[in-house]
C-alpha positions in Angstrom: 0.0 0.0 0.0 2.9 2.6 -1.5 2.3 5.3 -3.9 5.4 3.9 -5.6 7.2 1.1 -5.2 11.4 0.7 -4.8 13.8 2.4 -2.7 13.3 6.8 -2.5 15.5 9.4 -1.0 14.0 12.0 0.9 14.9 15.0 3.2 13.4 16.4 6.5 14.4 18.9 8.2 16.5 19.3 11.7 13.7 19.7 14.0 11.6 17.0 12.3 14.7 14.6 12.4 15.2 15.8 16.1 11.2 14.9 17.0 11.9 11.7 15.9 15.1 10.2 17.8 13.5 11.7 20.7 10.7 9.7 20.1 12.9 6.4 19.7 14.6 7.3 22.5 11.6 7.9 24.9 9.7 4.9 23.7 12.6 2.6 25.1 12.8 0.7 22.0 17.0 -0.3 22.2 15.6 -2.3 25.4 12.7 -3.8 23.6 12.7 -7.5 22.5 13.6 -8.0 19.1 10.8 -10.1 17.9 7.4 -10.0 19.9 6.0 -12.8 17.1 7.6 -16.1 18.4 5.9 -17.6 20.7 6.0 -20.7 22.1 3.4 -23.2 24.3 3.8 -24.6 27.7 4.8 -27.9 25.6 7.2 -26.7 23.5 5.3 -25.8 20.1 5.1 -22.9 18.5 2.2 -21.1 17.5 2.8 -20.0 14.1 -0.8 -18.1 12.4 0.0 -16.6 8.9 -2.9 -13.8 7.9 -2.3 -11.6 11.1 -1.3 -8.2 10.9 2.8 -7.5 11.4 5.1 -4.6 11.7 8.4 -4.0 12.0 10.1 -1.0 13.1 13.7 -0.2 12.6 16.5 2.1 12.7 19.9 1.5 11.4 22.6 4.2 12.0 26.6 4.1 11.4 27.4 0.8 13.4 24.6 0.3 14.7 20.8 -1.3 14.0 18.1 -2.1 15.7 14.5 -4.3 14.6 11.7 -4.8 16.3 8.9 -6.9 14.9 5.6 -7.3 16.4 3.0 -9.8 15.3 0.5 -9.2 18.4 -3.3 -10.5 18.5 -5.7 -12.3 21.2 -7.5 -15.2 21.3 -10.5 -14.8 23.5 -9.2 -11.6 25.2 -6.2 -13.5 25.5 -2.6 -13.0 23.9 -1.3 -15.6 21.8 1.8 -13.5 21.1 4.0 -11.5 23.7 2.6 -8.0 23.5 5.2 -5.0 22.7 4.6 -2.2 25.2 2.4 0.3 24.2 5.1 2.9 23.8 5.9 0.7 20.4 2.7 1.3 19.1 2.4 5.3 20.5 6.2 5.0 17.8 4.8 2.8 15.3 1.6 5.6 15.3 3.9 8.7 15.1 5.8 7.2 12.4 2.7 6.4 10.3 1.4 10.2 11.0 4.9 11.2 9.8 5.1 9.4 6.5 1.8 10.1 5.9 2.1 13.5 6.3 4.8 13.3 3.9 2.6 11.7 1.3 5.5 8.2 1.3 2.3 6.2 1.9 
């Protein structure tokens, strides 16, 4: 769901670019997990469901990267997935806002 496929370049400005490290920073995504989609029973399977919603979130900088990847649903009102805090989806909502706003999406 891109307006165009492929790789892009774009700029932002300072303050813009500033916004958003704060933003990783404050969410206290370097001490997230790195995948909150494995998740395994009490007898040792793992629950693997292939049509539910996924993101990933990441930010790569000179020496040094960082995923997260999130998978999360219930069953019943109850998770079947470890659940990312909510400070991943208050990022993963500001990012969307952001690129929106930008028309990359």
């Amino acid at each position: 769901f891109v307006h165009a496929k492929g790789s892009h370049k774009a700029h932002i400005d300072r303050g813009e670019l500033e916004r958003l490290v704060n933003l990783w920073f404050q969410s206290g995504f370097y001490a997230m997990r790195n995948d909150y989609c494995s998740a395994v029973c009490p007898n040792g399977t793992e629950i693997v469901v292939t049509d539910v919603q996924e993101s990933y979130i990441k930010l790569s900088s000179a020496g040094f990267s960082k995923q997260v990847h999130e998978c999360y649903f219930t069953i019943d009102d109850q998770p079947a997935r470890p659940k990312p805090p909510d400070s991943y989806f208050e990022l993963q909502r500001e990012l969307l806002k952001f690129v929106k706003e930008k028309r990359w999406v």
